[in-house]
N, C-alpha and C positions, 0 to 999 in steps of 0.2 A: 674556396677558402671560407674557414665558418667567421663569423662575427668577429669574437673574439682574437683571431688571427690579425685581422685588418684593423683592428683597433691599435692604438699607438701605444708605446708602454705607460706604466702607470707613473711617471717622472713626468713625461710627455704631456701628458695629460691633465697633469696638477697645474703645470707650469700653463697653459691652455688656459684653464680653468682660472686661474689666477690673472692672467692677463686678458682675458673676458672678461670680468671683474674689476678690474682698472681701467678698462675700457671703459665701461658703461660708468663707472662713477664717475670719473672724469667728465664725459658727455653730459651728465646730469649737474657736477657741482661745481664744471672747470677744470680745466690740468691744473696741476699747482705751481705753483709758482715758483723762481728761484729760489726765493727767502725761503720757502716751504722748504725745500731740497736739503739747502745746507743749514738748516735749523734742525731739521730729522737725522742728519749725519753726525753734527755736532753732538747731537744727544745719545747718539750710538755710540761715538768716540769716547765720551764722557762714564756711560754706563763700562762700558769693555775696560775702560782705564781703571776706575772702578772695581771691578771684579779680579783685575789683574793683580792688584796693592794685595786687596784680600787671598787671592791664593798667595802668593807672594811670600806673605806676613807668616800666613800659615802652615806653607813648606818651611818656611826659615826654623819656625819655633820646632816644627816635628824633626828635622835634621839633626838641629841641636841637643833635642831630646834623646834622639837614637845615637848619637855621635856620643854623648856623655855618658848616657846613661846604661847602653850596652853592654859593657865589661861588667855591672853587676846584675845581669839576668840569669842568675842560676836559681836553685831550688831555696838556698839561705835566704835570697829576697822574701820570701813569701814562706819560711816556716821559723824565720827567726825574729825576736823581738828586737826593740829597740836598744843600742849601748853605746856607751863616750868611751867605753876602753876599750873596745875592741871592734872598733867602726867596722873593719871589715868583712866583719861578721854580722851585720848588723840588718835587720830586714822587714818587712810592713807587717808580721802576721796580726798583730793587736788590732791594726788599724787597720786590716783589712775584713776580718772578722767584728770590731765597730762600725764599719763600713753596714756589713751587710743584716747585721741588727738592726741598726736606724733604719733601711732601707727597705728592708723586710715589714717591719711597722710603719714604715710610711704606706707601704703599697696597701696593708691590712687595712688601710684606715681611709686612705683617698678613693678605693674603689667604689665601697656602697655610699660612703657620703658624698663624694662627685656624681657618680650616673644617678643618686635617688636624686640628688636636688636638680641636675639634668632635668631627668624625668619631669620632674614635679614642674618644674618651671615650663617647661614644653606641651606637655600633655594634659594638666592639670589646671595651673596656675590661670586666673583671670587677668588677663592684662590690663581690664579697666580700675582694678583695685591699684591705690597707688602704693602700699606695701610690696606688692610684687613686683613694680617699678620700680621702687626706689633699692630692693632685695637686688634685679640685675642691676641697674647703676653701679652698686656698691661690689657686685663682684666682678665687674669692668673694669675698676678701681684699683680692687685689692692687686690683680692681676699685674700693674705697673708699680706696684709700691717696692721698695728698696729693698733686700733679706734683712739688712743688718737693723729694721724698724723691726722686722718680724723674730730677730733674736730677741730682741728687748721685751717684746711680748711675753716671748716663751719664758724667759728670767723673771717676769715679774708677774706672773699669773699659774705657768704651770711648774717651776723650779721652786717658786715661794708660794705662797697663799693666792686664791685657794687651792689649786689641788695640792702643791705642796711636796712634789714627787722626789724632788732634789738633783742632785747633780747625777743623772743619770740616762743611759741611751733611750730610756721611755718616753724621757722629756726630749731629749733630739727629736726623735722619730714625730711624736707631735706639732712639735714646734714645724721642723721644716714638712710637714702634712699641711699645717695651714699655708706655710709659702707655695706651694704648689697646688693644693686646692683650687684654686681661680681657676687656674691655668686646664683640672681636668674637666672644671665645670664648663666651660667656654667651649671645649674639645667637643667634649661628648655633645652638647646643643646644637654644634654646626652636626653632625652627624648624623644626629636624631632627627633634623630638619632640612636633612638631602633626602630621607627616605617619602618617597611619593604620597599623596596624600590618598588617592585611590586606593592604597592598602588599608590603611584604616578604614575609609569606605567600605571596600568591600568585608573587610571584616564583623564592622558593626553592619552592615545591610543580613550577613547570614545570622545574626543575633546573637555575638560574644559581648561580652561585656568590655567598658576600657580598660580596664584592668588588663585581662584574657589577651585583648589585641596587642598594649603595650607589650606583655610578658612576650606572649608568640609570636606575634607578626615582628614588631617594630623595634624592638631589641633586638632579635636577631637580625636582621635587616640592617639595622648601625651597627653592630659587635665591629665592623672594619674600623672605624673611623673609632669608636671610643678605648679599643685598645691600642690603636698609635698612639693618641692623645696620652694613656694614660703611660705607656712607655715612655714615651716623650719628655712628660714631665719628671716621670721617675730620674732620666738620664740627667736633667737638669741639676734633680736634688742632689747626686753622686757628687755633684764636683762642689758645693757649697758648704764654705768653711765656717762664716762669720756665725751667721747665726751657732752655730753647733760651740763655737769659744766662747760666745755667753751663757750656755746653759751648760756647761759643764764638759766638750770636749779638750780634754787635757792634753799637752804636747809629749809627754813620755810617761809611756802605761806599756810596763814588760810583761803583763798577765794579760790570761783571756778575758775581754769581758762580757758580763752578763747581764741581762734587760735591766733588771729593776733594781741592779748592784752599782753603788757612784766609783769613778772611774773607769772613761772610757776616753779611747780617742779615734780619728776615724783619716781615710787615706788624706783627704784633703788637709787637713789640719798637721798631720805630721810633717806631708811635704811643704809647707809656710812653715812650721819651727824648719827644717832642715836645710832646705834652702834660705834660710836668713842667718845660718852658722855661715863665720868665715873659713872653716875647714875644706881643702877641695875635697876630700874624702865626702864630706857630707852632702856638699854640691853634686857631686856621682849619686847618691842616692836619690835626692831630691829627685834628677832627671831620670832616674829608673822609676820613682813612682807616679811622674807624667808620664811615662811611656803605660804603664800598669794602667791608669785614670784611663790614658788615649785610646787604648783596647777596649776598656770596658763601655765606653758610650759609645766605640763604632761598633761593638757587639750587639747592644741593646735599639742604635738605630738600625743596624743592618735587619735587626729582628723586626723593629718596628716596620721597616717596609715590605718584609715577606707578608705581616701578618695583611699590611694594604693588602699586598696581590693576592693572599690567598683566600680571604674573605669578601674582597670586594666582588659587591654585586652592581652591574648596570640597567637602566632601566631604559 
């Protein structure tokens, strides 16, 4: 009988391995003690309980979503505009096409300015200068600040003076680019800072430049970890309303719209006018464009985790 044969299975063995482990710790720190016992259970209890509210809450809200919102998933959802006289007809294309303006300008714009300032802060930046200390503080910061501060922004800086854009999807897409901005800087740094340090070693030992090693080695090397991130954040921007209703997302636009043309509106914001109508007709819709919203970020998370698996490297 070879080795492997006589060897117990790999459950057997964990379990082994684990209770060797609890053995010797015990022997070295003490068995623990009762209070230890039902003090680690209680807190198991507490966590599971926990976890159970939030699934919970969150089957509830999808039920409802699909229970309502169902009977209008046909093709008029999604190719027809908004209308008060003929609700039943009535369907997201404006705002789902404002959707993907803002959203398409946010991605243009968080990419090179998140992974450059990444970069620059990781591979470049002097940590003993306190500019570049006080630079992460402040995008630590921005990261927990509120959206509806970050609409006020975009109202009063890129909708008015200076830039002056006006009420239009250019100023959304900006506007919610800086709310998510933090969030891909922060991304991209933990990812750029899983990557081993022996590559860059070895890269500068055969004599590329930092540059060279950043571009070749080290960027691809994080590409996993800064493209969840930046999906990640993108998903987040899809569902925020506030900011986009101070800079110019309007609650009923029956034309297509266009970047740099004023009126627009976008899924989130239609479905807050439509679900705050007392019509059940409108309530039907509302819950058909949470069911539309609900797709779209399990689509974009679902994608975020492939892109994990299929670029992640171990070392």
């Amino acid at each position: 009988m070879s080795t492997d044969e006589k060897a117990p299975p790999r459950t057997a063995r964990t379990r082994l391995a684990v209770a060797g482990a609890r053995a010797t710790t015990e022997s070295v720190l003490g068995a623990r003690s009762r209070g230890d016992r039902i003090s680690n259970r209680l807190f198991q209890a507490v966590l599971l309980l926990g976890l159970s509210v939030a699934i919970a809450g969150l089957a509830t809200m999808v039920i409802w979503a699909f229970v309502e919102g169902s009977p209008r998933l046909n093709t008029a959802l999604f190719t027809a505009g908004p209308s008060t006289l003929n609700i039943e007809q009535a369907g997201y294309r404006p705002a789902i096409l404002g959707s993907l303006l803002v959203i398409g300008g946010v991605i243009v714009l968080i990419l090179p300015l998140g992974v450059g300032a990444a970069v620059y802060l990781e591979e470049y930046a002097d940590k003993s200068r306190w500019w570049n200390r006080l630079f992460e503080l402040n995008i630590q910061n921005l990261a927990g600040v509120p959206s509806i501060v970050f609409g006020i922004l975009g109202l009063a800086f890129i909708v008015r003076q200076p830039l002056g854009l006006g009420f239009v999807p250019a100023a959304g897409a900006l506007t919610i680019a800086l709310l998510v901005l933090p969030t891909v800087i922060l991304a991209a740094r933990e990812a750029l800072r899983a990557v081993p340090p022996s590559i860059r070693e070895g890269s500068l030992a055969l004599g590329a430049t930092q540059w060279q090693t950043t571009w070749r080695q080290v960027l691809p090397a994080a590409m996993s970890g800064i493209l969840t991130g930046v999906i990640l954040a993108v998903a987040r921007a899809v569902g925020e309303a506030a900011p986009l209703l101070l800079v110019g997302a309007v609650t009923f636009v029956t034309f297509d719209p266009s970047f740099f043309d004023p009126g627009f509106t976008t899924l989130p914001t239609q479905i807050f006018d439509w679900a705050g109508r007392p019509q059940e007709e409108f309530q039907v819709l509302a819950a058909a464009g949470v069911l539309i919203m609900l797709a779209l970020v399990l689509v974009m998370n679902s994608f975020a985790v492939w892109l994990r698996n299929r670029f992640e490297q171990k070392w």
